[in-house]
N, C-alpha and C positions, 0 to 999 in steps of 0.2 A: 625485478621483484614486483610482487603484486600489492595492489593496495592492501586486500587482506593478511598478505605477509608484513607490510609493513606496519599495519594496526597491529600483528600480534606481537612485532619486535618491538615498539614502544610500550606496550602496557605495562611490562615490568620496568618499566622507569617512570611512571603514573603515580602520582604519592596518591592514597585512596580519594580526598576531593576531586580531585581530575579524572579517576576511573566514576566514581558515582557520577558524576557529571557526561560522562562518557555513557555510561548505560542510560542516563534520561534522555540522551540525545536518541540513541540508537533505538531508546521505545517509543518516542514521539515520530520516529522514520516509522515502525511497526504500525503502529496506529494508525498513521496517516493511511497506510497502502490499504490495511484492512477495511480504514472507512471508504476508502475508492472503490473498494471492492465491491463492498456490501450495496455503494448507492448504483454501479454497474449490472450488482443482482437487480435489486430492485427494478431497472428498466427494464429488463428481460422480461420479472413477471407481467411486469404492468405492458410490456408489448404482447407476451402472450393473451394476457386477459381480453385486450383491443381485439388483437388476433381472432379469440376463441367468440367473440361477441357478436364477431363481423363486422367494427372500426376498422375498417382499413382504407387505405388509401394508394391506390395503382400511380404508377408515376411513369412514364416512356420519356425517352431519352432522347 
């Protein structure tokens, strides 16, 4: 059984405090990944900006 199979077999034994607590948890995981996200966009611009400026920096191996 899968973890998400097993989260949908417990929720209906969830008295509602424990599903609300349940969904805040589950939006602070949302949250979290989206801010990862957005600060992983962010470096992309700001590499392109470097990029398009001609910041750049050659590195050999």
């Amino acid at each position: 059984m899968s973890t998400v199979q097993e989260i949908e077999k417990a929720l209906p034994r969830l008295t509602r405090e424990e599903m609300e607590h349940v969904r805040e948890l589950i939006d602070e995981q949302l949250e979290a990944q989206l801010e990862l996200a957005d600060d992983v966009v962010a470096r992309i611009e700001q590499s392109k900006a470097e990029i398009a400026a001609g910041e750049v920096t050659t590195r050999q191996p």
